[in-house]
Steps between C-alpha positions, in 0.01 A plus 500: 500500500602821382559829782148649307346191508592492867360807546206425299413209721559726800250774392267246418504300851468823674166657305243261698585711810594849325116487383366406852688773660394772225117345562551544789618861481241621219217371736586786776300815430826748588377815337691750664299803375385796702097345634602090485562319827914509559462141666514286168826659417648449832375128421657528183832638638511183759396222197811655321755489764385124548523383138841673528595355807387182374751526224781577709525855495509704857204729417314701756246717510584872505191772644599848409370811584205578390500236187363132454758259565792371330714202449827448492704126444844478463720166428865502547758432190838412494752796543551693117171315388315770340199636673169519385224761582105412420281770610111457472143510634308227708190708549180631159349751365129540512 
């Protein structure tokens, strides 16, 4: 087996749970717009941190001031490995 067949295989074996934990995600009402209840995206915050947890990250949930919550995972690499940044939303729009 080829490295991108490897990988392949990989990506495949790990899509059963990718779509349970984006189900599981889309099915929390997080609209964090001025007149929606804040505690779905609170909820959301706390389903993210566990999915990344889950996949061996250290994530934690961060409350700022005045703002809906926000998550933040990190996993270690080995010293020189480059670093990567992904910055996104876990809450919707109405």
């Amino acid at each position: 087996m080829t490295d991108v067949e490897a990988l392949r295989q990989q990506v495949a074996d790990l899509m059963p749970k990718v779509r349970q934990d984006l189900e599981r995600l889309v099915r929390i009402p997080s609209i964090s717009a001025a007149g929606y209840d804040a505690e779905p995206v609170r909820t959301s915050a706390e389903a993210t941190a566990e999915i990344l947890n889950d996949a061996g990250l250290a994530a934690r949930v961060i409350d700022g001031e005045g703002g809906h919550p926000a998550v933040i995972g990190s996993i270690s690499a080995p010293d020189g490995a480059p670093m990567v940044l992904l910055y996104a939303h876990h809450d919707v729009q109405p």
